[in-house]
TIMIKOL-904288 format. One line per 10 residues: for each residue x, y, z of C-alpha. Coordinates in nm, 2 decimals. Layout:
<nodes>
X/Y/Z; ...
</nodes>
This chain:
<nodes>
5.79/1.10/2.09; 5.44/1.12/2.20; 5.32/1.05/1.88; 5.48/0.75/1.83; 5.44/0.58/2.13; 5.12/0.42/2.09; 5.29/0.19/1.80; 5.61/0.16/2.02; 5.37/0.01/2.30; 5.19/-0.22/2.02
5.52/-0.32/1.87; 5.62/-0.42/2.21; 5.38/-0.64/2.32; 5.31/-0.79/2.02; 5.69/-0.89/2.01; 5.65/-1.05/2.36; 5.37/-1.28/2.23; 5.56/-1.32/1.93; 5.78/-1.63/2.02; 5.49/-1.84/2.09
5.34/-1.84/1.76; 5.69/-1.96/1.58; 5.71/-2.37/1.54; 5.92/-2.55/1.79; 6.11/-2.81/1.73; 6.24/-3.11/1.95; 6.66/-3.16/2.00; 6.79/-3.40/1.77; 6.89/-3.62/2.09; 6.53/-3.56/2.22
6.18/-3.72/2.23; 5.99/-3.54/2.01; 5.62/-3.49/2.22; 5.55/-3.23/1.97; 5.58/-3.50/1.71; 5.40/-3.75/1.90; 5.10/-3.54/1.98; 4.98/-3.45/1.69; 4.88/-3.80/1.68; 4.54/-3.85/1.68
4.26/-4.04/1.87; 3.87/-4.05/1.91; 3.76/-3.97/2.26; 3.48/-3.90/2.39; 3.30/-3.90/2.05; 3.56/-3.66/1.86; 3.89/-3.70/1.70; 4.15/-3.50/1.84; 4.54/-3.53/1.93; 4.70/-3.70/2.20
4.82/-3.38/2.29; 4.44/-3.23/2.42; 4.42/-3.61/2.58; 4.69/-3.48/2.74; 4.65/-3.17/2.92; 4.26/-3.24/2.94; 4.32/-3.54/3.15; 4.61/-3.39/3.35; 4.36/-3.11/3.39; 4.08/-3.33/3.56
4.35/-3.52/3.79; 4.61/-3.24/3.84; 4.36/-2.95/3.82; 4.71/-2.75/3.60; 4.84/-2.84/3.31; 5.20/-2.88/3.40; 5.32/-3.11/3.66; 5.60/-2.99/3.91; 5.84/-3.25/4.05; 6.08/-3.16/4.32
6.39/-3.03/4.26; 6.23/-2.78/3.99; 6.16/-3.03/3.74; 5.86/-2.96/3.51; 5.70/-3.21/3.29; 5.48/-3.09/2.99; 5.14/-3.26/2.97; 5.27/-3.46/2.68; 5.54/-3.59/2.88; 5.36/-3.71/3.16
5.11/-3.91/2.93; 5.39/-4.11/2.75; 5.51/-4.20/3.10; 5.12/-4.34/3.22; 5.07/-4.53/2.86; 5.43/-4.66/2.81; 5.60/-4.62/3.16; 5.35/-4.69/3.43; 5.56/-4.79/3.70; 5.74/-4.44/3.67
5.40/-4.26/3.65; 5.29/-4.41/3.95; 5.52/-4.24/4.16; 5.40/-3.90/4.05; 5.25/-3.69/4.29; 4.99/-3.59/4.07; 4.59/-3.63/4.26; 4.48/-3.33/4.46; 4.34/-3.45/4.83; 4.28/-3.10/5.00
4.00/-3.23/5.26; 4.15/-3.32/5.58; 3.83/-3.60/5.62; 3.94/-3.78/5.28; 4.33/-3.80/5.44; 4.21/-3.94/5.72; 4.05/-4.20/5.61; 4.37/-4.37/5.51; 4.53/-4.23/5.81; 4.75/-3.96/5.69
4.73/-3.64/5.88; 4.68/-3.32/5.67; 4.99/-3.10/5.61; 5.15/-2.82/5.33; 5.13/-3.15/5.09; 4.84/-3.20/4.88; 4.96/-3.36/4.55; 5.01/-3.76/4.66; 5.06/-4.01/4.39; 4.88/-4.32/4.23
5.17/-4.56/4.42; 5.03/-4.37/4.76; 4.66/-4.47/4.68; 4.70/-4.81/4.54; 4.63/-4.99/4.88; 4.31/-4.80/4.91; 4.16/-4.82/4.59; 3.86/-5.07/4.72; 3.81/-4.81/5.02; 3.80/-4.55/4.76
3.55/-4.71/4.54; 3.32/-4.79/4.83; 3.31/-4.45/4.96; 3.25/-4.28/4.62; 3.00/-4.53/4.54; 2.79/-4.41/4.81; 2.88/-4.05/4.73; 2.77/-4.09/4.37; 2.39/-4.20/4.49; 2.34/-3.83/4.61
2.26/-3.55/4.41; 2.54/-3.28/4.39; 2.38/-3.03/4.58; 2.33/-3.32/4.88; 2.71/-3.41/4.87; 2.91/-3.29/5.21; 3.27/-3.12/5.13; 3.41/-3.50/5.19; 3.16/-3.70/4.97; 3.25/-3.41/4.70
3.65/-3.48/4.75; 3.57/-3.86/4.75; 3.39/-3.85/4.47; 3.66/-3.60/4.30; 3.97/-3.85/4.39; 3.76/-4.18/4.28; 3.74/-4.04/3.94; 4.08/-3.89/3.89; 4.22/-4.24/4.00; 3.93/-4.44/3.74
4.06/-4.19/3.43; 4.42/-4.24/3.51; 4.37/-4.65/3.57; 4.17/-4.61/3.22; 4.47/-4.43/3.06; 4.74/-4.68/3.16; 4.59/-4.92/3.03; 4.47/-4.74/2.67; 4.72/-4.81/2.44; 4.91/-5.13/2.61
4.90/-5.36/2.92; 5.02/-5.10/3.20; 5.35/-5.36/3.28; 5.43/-5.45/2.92; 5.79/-5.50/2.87; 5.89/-5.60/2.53; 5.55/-5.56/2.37; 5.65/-5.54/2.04; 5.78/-5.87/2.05; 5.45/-5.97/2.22
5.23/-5.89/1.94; 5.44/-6.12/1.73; 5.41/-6.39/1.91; 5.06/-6.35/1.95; 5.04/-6.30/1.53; 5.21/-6.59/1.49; 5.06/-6.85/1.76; 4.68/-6.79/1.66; 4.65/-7.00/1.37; 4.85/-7.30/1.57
4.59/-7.20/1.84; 4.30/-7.24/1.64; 4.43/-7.55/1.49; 4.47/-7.68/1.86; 4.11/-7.54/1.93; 3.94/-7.76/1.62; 4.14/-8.06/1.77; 4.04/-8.05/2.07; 3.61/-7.96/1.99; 3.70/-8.29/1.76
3.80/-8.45/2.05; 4.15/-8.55/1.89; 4.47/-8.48/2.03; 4.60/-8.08/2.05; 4.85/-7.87/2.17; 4.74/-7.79/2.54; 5.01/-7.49/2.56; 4.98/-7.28/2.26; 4.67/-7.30/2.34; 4.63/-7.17/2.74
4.97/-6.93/2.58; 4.72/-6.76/2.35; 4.42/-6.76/2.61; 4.60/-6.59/2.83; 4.71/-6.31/2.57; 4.34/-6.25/2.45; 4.24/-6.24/2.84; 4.47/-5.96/2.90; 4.32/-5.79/2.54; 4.03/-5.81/2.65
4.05/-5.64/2.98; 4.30/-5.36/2.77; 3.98/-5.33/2.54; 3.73/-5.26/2.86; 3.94/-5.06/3.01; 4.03/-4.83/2.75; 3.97/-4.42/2.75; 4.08/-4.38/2.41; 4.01/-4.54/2.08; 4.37/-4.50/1.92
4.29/-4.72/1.63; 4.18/-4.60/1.32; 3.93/-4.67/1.06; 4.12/-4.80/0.72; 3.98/-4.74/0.38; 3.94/-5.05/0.19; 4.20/-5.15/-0.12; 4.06/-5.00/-0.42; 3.82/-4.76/-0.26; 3.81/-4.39/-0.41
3.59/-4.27/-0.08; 3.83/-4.20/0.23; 3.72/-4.38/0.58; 3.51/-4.13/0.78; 3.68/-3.92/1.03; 3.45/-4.05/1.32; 3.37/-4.37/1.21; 3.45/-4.74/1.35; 3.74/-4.63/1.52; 3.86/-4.93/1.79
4.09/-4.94/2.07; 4.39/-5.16/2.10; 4.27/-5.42/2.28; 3.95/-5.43/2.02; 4.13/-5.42/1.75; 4.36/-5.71/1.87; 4.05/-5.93/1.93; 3.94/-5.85/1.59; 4.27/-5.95/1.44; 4.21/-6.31/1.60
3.93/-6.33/1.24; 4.14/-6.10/1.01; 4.42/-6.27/1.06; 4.64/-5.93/1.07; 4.71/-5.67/1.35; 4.68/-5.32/1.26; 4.96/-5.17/1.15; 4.88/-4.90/1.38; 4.86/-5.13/1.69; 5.17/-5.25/1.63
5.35/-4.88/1.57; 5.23/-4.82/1.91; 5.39/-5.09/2.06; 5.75/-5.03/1.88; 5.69/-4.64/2.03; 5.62/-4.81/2.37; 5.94/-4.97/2.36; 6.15/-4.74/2.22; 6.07/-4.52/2.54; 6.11/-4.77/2.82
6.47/-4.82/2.66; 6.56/-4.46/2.57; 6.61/-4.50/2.24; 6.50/-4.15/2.10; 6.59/-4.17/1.79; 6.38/-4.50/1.75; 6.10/-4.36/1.94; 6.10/-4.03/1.70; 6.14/-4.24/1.38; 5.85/-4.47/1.47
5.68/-4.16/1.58; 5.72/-3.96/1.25; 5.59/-4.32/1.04; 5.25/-4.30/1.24; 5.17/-3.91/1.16; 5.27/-3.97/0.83; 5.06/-4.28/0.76; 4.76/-4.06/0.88; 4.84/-3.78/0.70; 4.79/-4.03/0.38
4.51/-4.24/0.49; 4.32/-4.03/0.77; 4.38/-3.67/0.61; 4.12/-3.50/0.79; 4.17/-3.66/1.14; 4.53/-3.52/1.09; 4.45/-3.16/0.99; 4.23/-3.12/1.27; 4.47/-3.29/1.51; 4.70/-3.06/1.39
4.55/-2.79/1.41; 4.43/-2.82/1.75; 4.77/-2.90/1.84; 4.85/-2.56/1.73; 4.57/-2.40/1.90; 4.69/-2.58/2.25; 5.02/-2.45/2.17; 4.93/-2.09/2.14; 4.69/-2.05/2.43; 4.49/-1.77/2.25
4.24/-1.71/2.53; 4.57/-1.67/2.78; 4.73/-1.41/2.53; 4.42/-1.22/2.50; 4.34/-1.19/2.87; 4.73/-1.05/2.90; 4.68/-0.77/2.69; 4.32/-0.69/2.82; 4.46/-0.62/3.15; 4.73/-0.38/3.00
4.49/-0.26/2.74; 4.25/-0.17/3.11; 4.59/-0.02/3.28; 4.65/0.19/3.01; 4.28/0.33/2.98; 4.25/0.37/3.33; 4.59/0.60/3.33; 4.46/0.81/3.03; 4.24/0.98/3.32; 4.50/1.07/3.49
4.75/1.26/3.25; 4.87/1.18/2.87; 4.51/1.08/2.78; 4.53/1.11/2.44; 4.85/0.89/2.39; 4.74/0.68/2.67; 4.38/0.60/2.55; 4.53/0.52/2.17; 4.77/0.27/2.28; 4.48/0.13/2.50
4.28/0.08/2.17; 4.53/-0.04/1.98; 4.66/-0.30/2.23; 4.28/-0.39/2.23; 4.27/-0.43/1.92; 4.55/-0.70/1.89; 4.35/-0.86/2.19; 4.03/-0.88/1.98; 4.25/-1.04/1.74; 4.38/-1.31/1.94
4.04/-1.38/2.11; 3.89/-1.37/1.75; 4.15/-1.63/1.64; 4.08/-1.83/1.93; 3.66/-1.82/1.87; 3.72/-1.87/1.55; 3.97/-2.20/1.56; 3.71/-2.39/1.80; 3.38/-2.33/1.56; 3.62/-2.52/1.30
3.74/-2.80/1.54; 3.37/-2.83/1.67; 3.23/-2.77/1.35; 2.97/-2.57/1.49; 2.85/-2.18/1.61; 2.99/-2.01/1.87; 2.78/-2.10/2.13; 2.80/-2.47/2.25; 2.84/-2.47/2.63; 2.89/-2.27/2.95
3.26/-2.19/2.86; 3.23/-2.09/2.50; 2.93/-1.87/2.61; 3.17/-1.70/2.82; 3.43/-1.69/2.56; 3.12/-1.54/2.33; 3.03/-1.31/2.57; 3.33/-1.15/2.61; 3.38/-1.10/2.29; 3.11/-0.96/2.12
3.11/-0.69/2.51; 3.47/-0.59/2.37; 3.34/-0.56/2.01; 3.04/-0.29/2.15; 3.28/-0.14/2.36; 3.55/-0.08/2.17; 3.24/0.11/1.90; 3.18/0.32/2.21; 3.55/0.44/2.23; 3.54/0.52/1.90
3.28/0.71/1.89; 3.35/0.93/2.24; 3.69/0.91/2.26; 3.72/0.91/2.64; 3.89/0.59/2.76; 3.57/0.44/2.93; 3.50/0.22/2.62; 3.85/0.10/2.64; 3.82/0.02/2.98; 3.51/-0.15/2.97
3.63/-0.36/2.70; 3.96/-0.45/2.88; 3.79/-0.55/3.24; 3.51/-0.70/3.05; 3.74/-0.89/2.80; 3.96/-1.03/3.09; 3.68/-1.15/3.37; 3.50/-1.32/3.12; 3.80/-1.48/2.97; 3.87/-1.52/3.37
3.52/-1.70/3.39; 3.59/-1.97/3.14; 3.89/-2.04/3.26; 3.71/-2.13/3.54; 3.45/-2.36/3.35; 3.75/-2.54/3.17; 3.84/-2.71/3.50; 3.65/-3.04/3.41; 3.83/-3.12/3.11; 3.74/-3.06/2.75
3.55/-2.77/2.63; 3.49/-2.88/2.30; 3.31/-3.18/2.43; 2.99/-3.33/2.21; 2.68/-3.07/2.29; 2.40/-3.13/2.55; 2.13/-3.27/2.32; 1.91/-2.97/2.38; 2.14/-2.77/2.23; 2.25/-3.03/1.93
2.06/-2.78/1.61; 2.28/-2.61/1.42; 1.99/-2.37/1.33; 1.92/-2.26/1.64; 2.34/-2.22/1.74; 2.35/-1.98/1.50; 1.99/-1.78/1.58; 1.86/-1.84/1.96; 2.12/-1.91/2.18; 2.41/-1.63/1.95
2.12/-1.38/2.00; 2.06/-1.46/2.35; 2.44/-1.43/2.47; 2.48/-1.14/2.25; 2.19/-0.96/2.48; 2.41/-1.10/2.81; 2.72/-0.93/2.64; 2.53/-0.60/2.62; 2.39/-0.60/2.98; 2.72/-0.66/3.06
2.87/-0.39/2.93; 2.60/-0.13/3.07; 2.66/-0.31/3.44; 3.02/-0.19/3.36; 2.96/0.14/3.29; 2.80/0.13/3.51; 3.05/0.07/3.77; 3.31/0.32/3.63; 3.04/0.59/3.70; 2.96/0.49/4.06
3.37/0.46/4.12; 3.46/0.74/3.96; 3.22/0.99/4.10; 3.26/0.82/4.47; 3.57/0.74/4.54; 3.76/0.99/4.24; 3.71/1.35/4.14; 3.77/1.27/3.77; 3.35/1.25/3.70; 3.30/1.56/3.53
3.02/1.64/3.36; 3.08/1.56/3.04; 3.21/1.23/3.13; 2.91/1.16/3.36; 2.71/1.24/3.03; 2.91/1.04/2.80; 2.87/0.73/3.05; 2.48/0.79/3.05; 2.45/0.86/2.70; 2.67/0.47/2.67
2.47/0.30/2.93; 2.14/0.38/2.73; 2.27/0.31/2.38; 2.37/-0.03/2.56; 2.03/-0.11/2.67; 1.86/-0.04/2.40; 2.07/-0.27/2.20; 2.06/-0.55/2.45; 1.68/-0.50/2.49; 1.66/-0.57/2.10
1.89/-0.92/2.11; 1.77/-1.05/2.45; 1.40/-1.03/2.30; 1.49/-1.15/2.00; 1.66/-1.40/2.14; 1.44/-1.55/2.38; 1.11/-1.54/2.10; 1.37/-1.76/1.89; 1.40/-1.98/2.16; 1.04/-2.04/2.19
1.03/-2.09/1.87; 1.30/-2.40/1.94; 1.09/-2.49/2.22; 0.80/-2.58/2.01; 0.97/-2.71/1.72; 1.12/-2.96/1.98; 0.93/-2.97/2.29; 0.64/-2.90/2.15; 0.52/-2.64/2.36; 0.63/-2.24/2.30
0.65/-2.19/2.67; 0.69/-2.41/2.93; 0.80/-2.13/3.22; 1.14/-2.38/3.27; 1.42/-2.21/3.45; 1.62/-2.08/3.19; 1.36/-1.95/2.98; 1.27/-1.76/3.31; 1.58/-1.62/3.33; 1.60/-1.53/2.98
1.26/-1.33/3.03; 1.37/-1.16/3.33; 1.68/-0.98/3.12; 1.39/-0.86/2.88; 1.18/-0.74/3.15; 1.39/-0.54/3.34; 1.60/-0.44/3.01; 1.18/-0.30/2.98; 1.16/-0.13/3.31; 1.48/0.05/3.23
1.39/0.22/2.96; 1.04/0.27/3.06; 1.15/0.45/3.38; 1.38/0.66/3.17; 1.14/0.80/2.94; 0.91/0.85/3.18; 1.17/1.07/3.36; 1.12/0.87/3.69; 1.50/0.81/3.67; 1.81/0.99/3.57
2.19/0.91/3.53; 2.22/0.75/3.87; 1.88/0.61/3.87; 1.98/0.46/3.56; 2.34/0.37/3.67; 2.17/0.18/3.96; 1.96/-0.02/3.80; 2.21/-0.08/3.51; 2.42/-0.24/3.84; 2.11/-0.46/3.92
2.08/-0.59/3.54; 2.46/-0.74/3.64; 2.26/-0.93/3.91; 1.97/-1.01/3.69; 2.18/-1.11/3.38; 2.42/-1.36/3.58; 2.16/-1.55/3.73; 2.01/-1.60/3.40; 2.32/-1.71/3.26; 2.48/-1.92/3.57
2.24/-1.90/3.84; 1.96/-2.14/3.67; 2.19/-2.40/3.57; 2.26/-2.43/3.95; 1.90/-2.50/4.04; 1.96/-2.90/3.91; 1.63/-2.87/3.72; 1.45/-2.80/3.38; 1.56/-2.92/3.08; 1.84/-2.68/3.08
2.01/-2.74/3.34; 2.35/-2.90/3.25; 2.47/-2.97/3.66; 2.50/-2.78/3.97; 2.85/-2.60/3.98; 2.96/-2.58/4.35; 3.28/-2.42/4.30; 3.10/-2.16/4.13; 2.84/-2.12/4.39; 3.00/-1.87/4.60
3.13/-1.69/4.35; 2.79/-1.59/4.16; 2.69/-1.52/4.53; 3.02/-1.27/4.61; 2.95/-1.10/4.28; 2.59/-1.05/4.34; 2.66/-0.90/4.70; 2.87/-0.68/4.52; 2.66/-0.54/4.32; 2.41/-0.46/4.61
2.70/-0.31/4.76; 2.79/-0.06/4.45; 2.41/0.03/4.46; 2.41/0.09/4.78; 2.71/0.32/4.74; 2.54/0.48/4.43; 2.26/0.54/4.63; 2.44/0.81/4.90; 2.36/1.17/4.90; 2.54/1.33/4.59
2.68/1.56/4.81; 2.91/1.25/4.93; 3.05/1.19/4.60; 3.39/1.32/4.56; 3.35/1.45/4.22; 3.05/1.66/4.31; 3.15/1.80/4.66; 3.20/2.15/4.52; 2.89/2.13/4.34; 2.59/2.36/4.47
2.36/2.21/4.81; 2.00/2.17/4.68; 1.75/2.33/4.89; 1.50/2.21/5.08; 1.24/1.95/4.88; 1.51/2.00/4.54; 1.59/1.68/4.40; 1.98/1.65/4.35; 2.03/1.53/4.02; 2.28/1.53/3.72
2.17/1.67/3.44; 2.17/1.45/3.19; 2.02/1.49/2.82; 1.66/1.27/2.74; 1.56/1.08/2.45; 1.45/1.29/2.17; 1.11/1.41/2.25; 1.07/1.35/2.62; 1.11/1.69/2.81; 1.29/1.69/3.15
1.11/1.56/3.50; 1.22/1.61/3.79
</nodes>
């Protein structure tokens, strides 16, 4: 039985994640959201589907991305959007914004209570209060901001994106628009007849005319207040050379004014509206026709927009990131429980588990280089992402080659608080957003900032072996010697290899810097940072040939290269300066602090008398002037110190 149940646990949980790779389909007496977001849009400067609108957006105002009603009700991302474009006045009523400072409540007089999700309807009355406020707010850098100008700030932009979205596709109280856009079709050339007329001072129809200038007024205001263009770029009759994917797309209200010289609203525009209609009248089966007419029109005329929007519906769907932090944590379980009986059983299902975990997060790396169309690396979340996964690809080497469940481990805890971490850094919306235009080279995506994140992965990894050493031997009697010289042997191997990529990477960087600064060095923040990974990477090793350090001299300062390696990576970009600096993160603030404190506090702990350890209680009291150490093997060719 033993034998097999490393694949029993593997068949297990792959079954569980199982379900939500199979295609869904909508009831037959249903809207079908699924349908209706693949369809797809340019914000923001990319095409994607309705569906990352979506949950993006519900993210920025909702901070989740599922709204919870009362009564138990749920409402997928997908179906609260089709309520703000085509049902507004329902929408309104959803408690949806976040208010959790008591200052920001009472400033419209509410006292603050267990409720903290209000809706739009709730706000409406204070929306020029709001605005004022926040302007004021918005003068101030972020690291000036009180908690209330912060909130302020927060709740004026969750109100302007949702105002924006109501008003992105149709008028926010449309009825019958449909049957609007007829009208209007069919009134602008007796308009523009009226309009010659009355320039040639001759006599003119006064109503169709102030009937259409009212329509393009409201047209015009849908075109300026727009978040997304939803209107596509057409390929002319004839043409052998398909529209670009990014190129002159238009929102509604644009593409209405345009069709005053055309003569012709887009067919697209006026799907849109039918769609609209459909769903304030609950006609599904209209609403899903109408629905399935618009994907496939862009699967013939916009073919690539509707692969990616596909796609990336599919990658929404499956959550990869989600399902890989899942099995890291069991993968972690299940290596940390190998030390305590049924190791060998224990540690393979650990590795195998990690290995469907690798896969998922693999998949999931791999699907956003396609939709971004670039390297790994674009921003502070797919760093992380990055991070993670090359620390689980080293660790899981290390298990491999020792065999001892503290690769496995490693890669599980490492694998899940990075994962953890970018959750984190997905909280403002899209994380496949256009780059930062410092970062905008493909060249240097795939050679400076890969090699430079691949260096963070490794000092990440020895700051966690680092940590199961101090644990173990402290608090646990399961540090025995060959384990403490297994974790030393690691934690070297580790630094060597992330002395190689952080040099490398930050000489490449230079490199960049000249090539597009003009200047090699310019001792800016980051580049800082990235030097002071290299440097102590250099004192490391230094101090361990030179026999001035051993295992827990080496385990100690492996602890401090956590502290060292997470300023470089977060802590500059919280400074608000240098030309890589991409905005201070408050929320994270405290966080980089906690982690940092705790580091001190494991060295501090690491640094007791090694009689104190639990797993080296029993061994023999130096005498007096002895150094206690743990043996530990050197480099070939350096002789032992003490």
């Amino acid at each position: 039985m033993k034998r097999f149940l490393p694949w029993i646990i593997l068949a297990v949980a792959a079954a569980l994640l199982l379900p939500s790779w199979m295609p869904s389909k909508a009831a037959v007496d249903d809207f079908d959201f699924a349908e209706f977001g693949k369809i797809p849009l340019l914000v923001g400067g990319r095409v994607k589907p309705l569906d990352t609108v979506a949950r993006n957006s519900l993210l920025i105002i909702h901070g989740k991305q599922e709204l919870r009603l009362e009564g138990g009700r749920h409402l997928s991302a997908m179906q609260w959007l089709t309520d703000v474009l085509f049902n507004a006045a329902v929408a309104d009523q959803y408690p949806v914004f976040v208010v959790q400072n008591a200052d920001v409540l009472g400033l419209f007089g509410w006292q603050q209570s267990d409720r903290k999700y209000l809706s739009f309807a709730e706000f409406a009355p204070f929306l020029k209060q709001i605005d004022e406020q926040a302007a004021q707010s918005d003068k101030l850098e972020a690291v000036q901001r009180s908690a209330y100008q912060s909130a302020i700030l927060n709740l004026r932009n969750g109100l302007s994106l949702y105002q924006r979205l109501k008003n992105s596709i149709q008028p926010e109280r449309a009825q019958n628009f449909a049957a609007e856009l007829h009208r209007f079709a069919s009134s602008v050339p007796a308009a523009a007849t009226a309009a010659r007329q009355r320039a040639m001072g001759e006599n003119f129809d006064k109503a169709k005319l102030d009937d259409v200038a009212q329509m393009i007024q409201r047209y015009e205001r849908l075109s300026e207040m727009a978040y997304v263009l939803a209107v596509p770029p057409t390929t002319l009759p004839g043409s052998p050379i398909p529209a670009p994917v990014d190129a002159d797309w238009h929102s509604v209200g644009d593409s209405l004014l345009r069709s005053l010289g055309m003569g012709e609203i887009h067919l697209i525009v006026m799907e849109y509206a039918v769609i609209g209609d459909a769903y304030r009248a609950d006609d599904r089966a209209l609403f899903n026709q109408h629905v399935q007419l618009v994907t496939d029109w862009f699967a013939k005329e916009q073919q690539n927009a509707a692969k990616r929007a596909s796609f990336e519906l599919l990658f929404n769907r499956l959550q990869p990131f989600s399902q890989s932090m899942t099995l890291y944590v069991l993968a972690f379980l299940l290596a940390c429980a190998s030390w305590l009986g049924w190791s060998g059983v224990l540690r393979r299902s650990a590795f195998y588990i990690l290995l469907l975990a690798l896969a998922i997060h693999t998949f999931g790396l791999v699907s956003r280089m396609y939709l971004q169309e670039r390297p790994p690396v674009t921003n502070l979340y797919s760093s992380a992402i990055f991070i993670g996964w090359g620390a689980v690809i080293v660790a899981l080497i290390l298990e491999r080659i020792f065999r001892d469940g503290i690769g496995a481990a490693c890669a599980g805890a490492i694998g899940f608080v990075t994962l953890i971490i970018a959750h984190h850094l997905a909280g403002s919306g899209d994380t496949l957003e256009m780059l930062q235009a410092v970062l905008d080279t493909n060249i240097w995506l795939a050679t400076h900032v890969v090699a430079i994140t691949t260096g963070y992965s490794a000092m990440f990894l020895a700051g966690m072996l680092a940590i199961i050493y101090v644990v173990r031997g402290v608090f646990t009697t399961s540090l025995k010697k060959q384990a403490a010289d297994s974790l030393a042997r690691m934690t070297y191997g580790v630094v060597c290899f992330a002395t190689l990529f952080s040099f490398v990477g930050t000489v490449l960087g230079g490199i960049w810097a000249d090539q597009s600064w003009g200047r090699f060095w310019g001792w800016d923040p980051k580049e800082n940072g990235a030097v002071l990974i290299v440097l102590w990477c250099a004192i490391i090793l230094h101090a361990r040939w030179g026999g001035f350090i051993r295992q827990r001299g080496l385990m100690i300062m492996a602890l401090f290269g956590n502290i060292v390696t997470s300023f470089s990576w977060f802590g500059v970009n919280m400074l608000g300066v240098g030309l890589h600096s991409y905005g201070f993160m408050e929320k994270a603030f405290p966080w980089l602090v906690g982690f940092m404190i705790s580091q001190l506090a494991l060295m501090a702990v690491a640094s007791m008398p090694i009689e104190k350890w639990r797993s080296f209680r029993t061994a023999r009291v130096p005498s007096r002037g002895e150094q206690p150490q743990i043996p530990a093997p050197l480099p070939a060719g350096h002789a032992p110190t003490q």
